[in-house]
KOLROKOL-692566 format. One line per field, with one value per atom (N, C-alpha, C): residue number from 1; x, y, z; atom name. Coordinates in steps of 0.2 Angstrom, whole numbers, plus 2048, in hexadecimal, padded with zeros to 3 digits. Atoms other than C-alpha are relative to their C-alpha. Last residue first. Layout:
BEGIN
nr <- c(NUM;...)
px <- c(X;...)
py <- c(Y;...)
pz <- c(Z;...)
atom <- c(CA;...)
This chain:
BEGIN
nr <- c(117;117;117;116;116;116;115;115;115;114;114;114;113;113;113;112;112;112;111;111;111;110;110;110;109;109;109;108;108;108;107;107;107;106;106;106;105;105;105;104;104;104;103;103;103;102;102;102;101;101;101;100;100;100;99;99;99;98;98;98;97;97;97;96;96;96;95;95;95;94;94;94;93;93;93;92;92;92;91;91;91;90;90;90;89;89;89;88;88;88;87;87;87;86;86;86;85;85;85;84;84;84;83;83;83;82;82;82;81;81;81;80;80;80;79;79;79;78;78;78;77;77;77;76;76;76;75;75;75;74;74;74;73;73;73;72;72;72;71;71;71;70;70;70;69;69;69;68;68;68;67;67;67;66;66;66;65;65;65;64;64;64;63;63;63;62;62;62;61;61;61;60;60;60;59;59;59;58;58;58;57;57;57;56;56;56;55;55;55;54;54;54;53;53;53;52;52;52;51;51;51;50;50;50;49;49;49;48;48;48;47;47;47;46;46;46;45;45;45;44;44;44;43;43;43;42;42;42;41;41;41;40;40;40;39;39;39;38;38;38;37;37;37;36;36;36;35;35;35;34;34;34;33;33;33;32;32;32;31;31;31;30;30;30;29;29;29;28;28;28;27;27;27;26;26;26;25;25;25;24;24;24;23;23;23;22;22;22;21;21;21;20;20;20;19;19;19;18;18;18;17;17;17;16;16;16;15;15;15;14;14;14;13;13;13;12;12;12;11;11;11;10;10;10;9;9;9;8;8;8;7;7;7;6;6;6;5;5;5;4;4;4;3;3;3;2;2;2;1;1;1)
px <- c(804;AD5;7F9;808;ADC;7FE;805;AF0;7FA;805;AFD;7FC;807;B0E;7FD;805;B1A;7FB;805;B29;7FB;801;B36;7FB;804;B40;7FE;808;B49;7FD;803;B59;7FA;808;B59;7FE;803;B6C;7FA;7FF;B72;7FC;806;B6A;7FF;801;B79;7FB;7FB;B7F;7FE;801;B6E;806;805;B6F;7FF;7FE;B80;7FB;7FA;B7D;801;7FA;B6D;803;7FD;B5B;804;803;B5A;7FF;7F8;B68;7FB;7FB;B5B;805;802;B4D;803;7FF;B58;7FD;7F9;B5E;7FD;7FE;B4B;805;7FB;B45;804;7F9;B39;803;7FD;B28;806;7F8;B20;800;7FA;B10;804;7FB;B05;803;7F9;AF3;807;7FD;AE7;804;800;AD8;802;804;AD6;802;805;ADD;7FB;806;AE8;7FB;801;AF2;7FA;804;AF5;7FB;804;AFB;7FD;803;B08;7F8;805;B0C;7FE;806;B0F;7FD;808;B18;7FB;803;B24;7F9;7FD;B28;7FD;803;B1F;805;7FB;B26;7FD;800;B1A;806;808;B18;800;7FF;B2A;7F8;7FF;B29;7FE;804;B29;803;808;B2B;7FE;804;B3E;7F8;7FD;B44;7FF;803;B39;801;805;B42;7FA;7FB;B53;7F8;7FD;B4C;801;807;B42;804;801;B55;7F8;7FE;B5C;7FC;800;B4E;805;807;B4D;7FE;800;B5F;7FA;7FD;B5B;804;7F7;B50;805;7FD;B3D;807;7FF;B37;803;7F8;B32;7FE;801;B22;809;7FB;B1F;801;7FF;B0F;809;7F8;B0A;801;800;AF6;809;7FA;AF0;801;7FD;ADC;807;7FB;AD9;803;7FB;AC8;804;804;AC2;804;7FD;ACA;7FB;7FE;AC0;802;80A;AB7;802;803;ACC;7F9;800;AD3;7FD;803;AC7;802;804;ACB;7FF;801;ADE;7F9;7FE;ADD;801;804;AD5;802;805;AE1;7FA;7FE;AF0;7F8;800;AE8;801;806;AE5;7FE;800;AF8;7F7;804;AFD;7FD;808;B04;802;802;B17;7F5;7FC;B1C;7FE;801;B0E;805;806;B10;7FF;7FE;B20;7FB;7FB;B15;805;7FF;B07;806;7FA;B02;801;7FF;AF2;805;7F7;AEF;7FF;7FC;ADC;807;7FB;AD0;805;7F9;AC1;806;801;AB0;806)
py <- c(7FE;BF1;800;803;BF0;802;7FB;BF7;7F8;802;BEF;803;7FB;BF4;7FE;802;BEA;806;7FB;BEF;7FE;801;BE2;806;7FA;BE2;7FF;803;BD1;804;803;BDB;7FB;7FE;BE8;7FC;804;BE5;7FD;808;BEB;7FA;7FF;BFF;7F5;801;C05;7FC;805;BFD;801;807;C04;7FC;800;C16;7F7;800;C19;7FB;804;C14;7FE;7FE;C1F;7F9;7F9;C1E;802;7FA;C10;806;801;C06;803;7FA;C0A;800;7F8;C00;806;7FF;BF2;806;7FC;BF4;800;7F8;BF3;802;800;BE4;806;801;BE5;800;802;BE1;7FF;801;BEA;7FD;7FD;BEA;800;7FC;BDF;803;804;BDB;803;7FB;BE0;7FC;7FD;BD6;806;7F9;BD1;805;803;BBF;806;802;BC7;7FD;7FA;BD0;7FF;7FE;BBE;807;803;BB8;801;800;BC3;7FD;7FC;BC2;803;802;BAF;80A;802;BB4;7FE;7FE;BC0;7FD;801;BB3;806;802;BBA;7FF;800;BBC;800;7FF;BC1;7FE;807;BBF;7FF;801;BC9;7FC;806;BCD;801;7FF;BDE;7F9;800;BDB;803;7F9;BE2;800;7FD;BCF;807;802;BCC;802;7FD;BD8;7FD;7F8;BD1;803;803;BBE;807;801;BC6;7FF;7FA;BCE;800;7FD;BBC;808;804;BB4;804;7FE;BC2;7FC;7F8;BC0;802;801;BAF;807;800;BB5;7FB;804;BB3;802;806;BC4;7FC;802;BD1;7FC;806;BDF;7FB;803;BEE;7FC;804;BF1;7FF;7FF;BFE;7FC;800;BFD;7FE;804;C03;800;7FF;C0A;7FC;7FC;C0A;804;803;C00;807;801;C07;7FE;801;C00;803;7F9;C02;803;7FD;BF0;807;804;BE8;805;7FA;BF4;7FF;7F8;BEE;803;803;BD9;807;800;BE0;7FF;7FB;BE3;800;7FD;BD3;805;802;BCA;806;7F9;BD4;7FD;7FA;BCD;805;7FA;BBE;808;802;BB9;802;807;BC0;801;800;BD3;7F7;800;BD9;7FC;805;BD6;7FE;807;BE0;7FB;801;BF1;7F8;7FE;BFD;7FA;801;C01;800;805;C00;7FD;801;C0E;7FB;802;C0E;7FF;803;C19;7FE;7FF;C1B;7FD;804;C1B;804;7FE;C23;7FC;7FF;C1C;803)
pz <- c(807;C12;801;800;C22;7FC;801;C25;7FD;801;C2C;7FD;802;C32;7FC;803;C3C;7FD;803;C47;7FB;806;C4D;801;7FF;C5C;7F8;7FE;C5D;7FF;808;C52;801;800;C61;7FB;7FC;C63;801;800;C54;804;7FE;C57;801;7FA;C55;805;7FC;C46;808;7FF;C41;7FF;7FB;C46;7FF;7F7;C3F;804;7FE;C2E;807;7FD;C2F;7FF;800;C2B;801;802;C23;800;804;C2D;7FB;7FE;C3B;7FA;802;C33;801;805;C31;7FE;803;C43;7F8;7FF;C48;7FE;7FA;C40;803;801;C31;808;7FB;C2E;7FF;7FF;C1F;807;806;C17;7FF;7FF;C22;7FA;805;C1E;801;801;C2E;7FA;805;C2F;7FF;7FE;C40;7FC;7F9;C3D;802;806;C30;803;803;C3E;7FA;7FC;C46;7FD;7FC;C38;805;807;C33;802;7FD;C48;7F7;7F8;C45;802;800;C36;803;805;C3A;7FF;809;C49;7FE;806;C59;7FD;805;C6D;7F8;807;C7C;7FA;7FF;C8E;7F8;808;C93;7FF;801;CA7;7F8;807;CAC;7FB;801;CBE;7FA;7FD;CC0;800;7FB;CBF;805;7F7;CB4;804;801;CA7;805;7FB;CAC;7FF;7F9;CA6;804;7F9;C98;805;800;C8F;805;7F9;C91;805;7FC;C87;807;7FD;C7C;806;7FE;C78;805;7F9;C73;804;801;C67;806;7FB;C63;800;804;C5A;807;802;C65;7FC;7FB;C61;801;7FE;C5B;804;7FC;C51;804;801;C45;808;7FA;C41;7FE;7FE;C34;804;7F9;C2D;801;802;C1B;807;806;C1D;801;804;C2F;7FB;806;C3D;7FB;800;C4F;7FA;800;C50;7FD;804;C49;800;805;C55;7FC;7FE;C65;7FA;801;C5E;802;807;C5C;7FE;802;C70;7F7;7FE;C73;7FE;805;C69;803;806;C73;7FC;7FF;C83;7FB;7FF;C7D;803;808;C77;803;801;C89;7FA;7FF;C8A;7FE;7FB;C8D;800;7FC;C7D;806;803;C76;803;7FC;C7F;7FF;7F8;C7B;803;7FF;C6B;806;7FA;C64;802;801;C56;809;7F8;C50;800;7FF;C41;806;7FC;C3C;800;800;C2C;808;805;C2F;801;808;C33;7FC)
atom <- c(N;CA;C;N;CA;C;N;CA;C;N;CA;C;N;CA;C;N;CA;C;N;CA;C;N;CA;C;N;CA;C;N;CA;C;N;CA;C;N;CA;C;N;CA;C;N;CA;C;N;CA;C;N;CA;C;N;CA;C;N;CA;C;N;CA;C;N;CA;C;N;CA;C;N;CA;C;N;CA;C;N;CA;C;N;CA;C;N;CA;C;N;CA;C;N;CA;C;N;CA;C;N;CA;C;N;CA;C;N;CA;C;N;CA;C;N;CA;C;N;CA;C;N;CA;C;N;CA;C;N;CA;C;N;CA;C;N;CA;C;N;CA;C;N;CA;C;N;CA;C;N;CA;C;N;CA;C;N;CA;C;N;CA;C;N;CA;C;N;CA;C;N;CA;C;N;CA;C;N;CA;C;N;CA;C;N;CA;C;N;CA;C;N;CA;C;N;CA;C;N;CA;C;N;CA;C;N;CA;C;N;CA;C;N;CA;C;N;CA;C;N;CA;C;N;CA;C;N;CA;C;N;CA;C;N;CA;C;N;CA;C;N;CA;C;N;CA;C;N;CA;C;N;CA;C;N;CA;C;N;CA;C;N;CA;C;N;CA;C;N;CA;C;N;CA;C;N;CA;C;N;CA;C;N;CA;C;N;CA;C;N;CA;C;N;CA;C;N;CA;C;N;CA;C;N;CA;C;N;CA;C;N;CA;C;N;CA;C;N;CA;C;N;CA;C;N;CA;C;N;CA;C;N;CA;C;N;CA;C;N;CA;C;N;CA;C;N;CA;C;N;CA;C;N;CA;C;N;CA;C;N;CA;C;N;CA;C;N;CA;C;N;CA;C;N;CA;C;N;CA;C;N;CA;C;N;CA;C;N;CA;C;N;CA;C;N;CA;C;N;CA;C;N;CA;C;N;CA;C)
């Protein structure tokens, strides 16, 4: 009955497209209006194709990638509207110079936040 913060992260790449569905179909029941959900997810890259390959390798294989807007879409499918998605150096080079030339490499990584009206 009250508005909640989910935060998911570290988790999604590694899931199959029904598993995350399933799992947004539990935040979706749970949600009340003025609830958000904060997302990290990859973007496609070529980078992320190398970066799955070493990641199998140690048995945590990649299962996930989304456009902006394929995970736009998905999020509004279980009626979250997004607010911001940005990519992670972009959101380092707001809070520091430093932190987002550091952080360059990370430019698949994206972050999403949504909220349910």
């Amino acid at each position: 009955a009250q508005p909640t913060t989910w935060i998911w992260e570290g988790v999604v790449m590694y899931l199959e497209q029904a598993a995350i569905e399933a799992t947004l179909a539990v935040i979706q029941r749970r949600s009340a209006s003025g609830s958000r959900i904060v997302v990290a997810y990859h973007a496609p890259a070529w980078k992320l194709h190398l970066i799955g390959l070493v990641l199998k390798r140690v048995g945590e294989p990649l299962r996930s990638a989304f456009t902006p807007d394929a995970m736009r879409a998905l999020l509004a499918k279980y009626e979250f509207r997004v607010v911001s998605d940005e990519d992670v150096p972009t959101i380092g080079s707001k809070l520091s110079p430093t932190l987002g030339r550091e952080s360059r490499f990370l430019s698949h990584m994206r972050i999403v936040t949504a909220d349910r009206g």
